[in-house]
N, C-alpha and C positions, 0 to 999 in steps of 0.2 A: 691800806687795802686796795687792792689792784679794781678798777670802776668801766676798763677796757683802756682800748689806745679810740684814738680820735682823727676821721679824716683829715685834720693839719700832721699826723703822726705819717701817713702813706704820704700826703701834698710836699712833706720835710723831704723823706725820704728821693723821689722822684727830682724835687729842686738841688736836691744834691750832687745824684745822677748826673744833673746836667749843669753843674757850678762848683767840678768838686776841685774848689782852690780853696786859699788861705783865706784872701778877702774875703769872699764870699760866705765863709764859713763865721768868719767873726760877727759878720755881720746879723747873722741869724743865730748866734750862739743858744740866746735866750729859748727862742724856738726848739732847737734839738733837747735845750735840757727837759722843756717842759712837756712837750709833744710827743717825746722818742723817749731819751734815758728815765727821765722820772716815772712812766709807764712800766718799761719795760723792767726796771727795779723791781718796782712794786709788784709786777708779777710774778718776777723769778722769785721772791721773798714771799709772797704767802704760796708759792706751790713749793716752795723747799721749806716751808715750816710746818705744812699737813702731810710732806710726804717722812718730813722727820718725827711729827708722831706716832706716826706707823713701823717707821726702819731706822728709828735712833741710834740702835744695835750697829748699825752700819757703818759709821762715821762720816757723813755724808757731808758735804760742805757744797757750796753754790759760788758761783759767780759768775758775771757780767760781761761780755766782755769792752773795749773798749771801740770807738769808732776812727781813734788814729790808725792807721795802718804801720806796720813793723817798720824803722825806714830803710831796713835791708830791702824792703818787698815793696819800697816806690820806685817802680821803673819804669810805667805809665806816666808819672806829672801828677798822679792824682792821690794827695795824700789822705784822705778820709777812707774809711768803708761805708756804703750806701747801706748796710743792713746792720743789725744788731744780733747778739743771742745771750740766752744764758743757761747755764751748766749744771746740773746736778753730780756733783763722781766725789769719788774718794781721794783725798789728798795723795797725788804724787807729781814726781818731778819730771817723770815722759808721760804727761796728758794723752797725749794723742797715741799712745799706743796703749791704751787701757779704756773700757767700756764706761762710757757715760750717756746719761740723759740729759738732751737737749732740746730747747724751743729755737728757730731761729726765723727772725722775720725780714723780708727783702720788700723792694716798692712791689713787686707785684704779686709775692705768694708767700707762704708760709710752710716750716716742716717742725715736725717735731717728732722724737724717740728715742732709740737706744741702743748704740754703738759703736765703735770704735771709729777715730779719725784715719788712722793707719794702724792696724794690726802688724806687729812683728812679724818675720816667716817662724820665727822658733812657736807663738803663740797657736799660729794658725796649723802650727805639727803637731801641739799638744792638744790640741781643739778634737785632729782627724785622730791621732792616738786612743782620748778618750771615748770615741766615736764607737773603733772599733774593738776598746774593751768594752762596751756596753750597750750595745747601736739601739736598744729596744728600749732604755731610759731615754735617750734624745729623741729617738720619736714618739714618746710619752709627752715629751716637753713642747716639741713642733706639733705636736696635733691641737693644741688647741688654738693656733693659726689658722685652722680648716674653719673654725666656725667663726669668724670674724672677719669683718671688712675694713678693718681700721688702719692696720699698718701691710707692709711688703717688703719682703726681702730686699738689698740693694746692696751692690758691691761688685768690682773688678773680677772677675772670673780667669783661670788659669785655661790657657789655648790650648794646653794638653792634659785632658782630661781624670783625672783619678777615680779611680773603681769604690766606689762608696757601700757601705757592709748593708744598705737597705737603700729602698729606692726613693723615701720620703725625707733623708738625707743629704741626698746626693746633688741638690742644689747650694747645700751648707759646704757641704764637704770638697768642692770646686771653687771657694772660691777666695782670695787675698787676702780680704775685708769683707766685713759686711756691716750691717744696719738693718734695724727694722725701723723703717722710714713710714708716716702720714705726710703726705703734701697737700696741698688745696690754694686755690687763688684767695686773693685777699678778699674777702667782702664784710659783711655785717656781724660775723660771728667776732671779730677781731675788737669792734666796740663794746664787746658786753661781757660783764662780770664772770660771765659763764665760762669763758675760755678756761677759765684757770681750773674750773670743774674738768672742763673735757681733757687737758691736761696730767691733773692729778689721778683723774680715772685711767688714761693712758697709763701710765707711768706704773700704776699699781697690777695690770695686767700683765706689762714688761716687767716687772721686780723677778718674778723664778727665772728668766732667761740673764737678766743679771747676775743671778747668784749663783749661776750654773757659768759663765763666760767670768767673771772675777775671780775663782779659785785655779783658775787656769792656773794664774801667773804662780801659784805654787807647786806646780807640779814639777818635777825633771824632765830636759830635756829629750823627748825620747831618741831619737839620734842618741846621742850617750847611751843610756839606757840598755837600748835594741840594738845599737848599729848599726839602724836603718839610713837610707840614702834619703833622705827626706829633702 
């Protein structure tokens, strides 16, 4: 059961920051497992096992990720990642261009929610296609972002703007990628059992924008379809 993480959990991270080599790494091993991974285990596993009583139906699976860095992607000298996360989504083989739920924690903040690392362009044509067969269901779906202060939109925006079928849309509908992102600086909430609540309640608010952004990938492409210039 997840009990929080622990000021030595941000003190690891930080130390790392600034000693991110081999030596230094081994030397502290015991630390990362006990302070950082073993934490953060613990909380990806009981928020993916209350959110799997809820959306079993799903197929949901979790995981961790690791703190080695790819070592295609050491070109810095510095082989660790200073952060951790872990993953709520549905088994596939291109992660990142498919919608998932994420926690992810750095030395100095935290985010967690629900979105794509990179969205395909076919996905985000079948996103706007669906849009505008039915624009008054997606703003059914976004309006209950109006009464919440929890998450925000987030994502790369296209420089040349597209004409969106309604106007509560049309920040969806402009943009690459996106995410409904919560960030906040690390403090006190990060020690206590509670997170994993605020979490699981996250996540179960995001669930219909999931279910609405995961059927995507079954639809045709509309280019084919329309012969649209997308």
């Amino acid at each position: 059961m997840f009990k929080g993480f622990t000021p030595q959990t941000i003190d690891f991270m930080w130390n790392l920051r600034l000693n991110n080599n081999k030596i230094w790494f081994e030397a502290n091993k015991g630390s990362f497992q006990q302070d950082f991974q073993d934490p953060m285990k613990a909380l990806g596993k009981e928020v993916f096992e209350r959110i799997e009583t809820d959306y079993g139906k799903h197929g949901f699976i979790h995981k961790v990720s690791r703190i080695y860095k790819d070592a295609r992607r050491v070109r810095d000298g510095e082989p660790y990642r200073c952060n951790l996360w872990f993953s709520i989504e549905r088994p596939s083989e291109e992660w990142t261009s498919t919608p998932v739920f994420w926690f992810d924690l750095h030395p100095d903040n935290w985010s967690y929610g629900l979105g794509y690392y990179q969205a395909k362009p076919v996905t985000m044509a079948k996103f706007r296609a669906r849009i505008d067969r039915d624009p008054r269901k997606f703003d059914r779906l976004i309006a209950s972002l109006e009464k919440q202060d929890e998450f925000i939109l987030d994502g790369d925006e296209y420089k040349r703007k597209k004409e969106a079928p309604s106007s509560k849309a049309a920040s969806w509908y402009n943009r690459k990628s996106f995410s409904l992102i919560h960030q906040q600086q690390n403090g006190e909430e990060l020690f206590s059992s509670e997170l994993a609540d605020r979490l699981v309640k996250g996540y179960q608010f995001l669930m219909p924008f999931y279910d609405y952004f995961i059927t995507l990938d079954s639809e045709p492409d509309p280019k084919e379809v329309y012969n649209l210039p997308f």
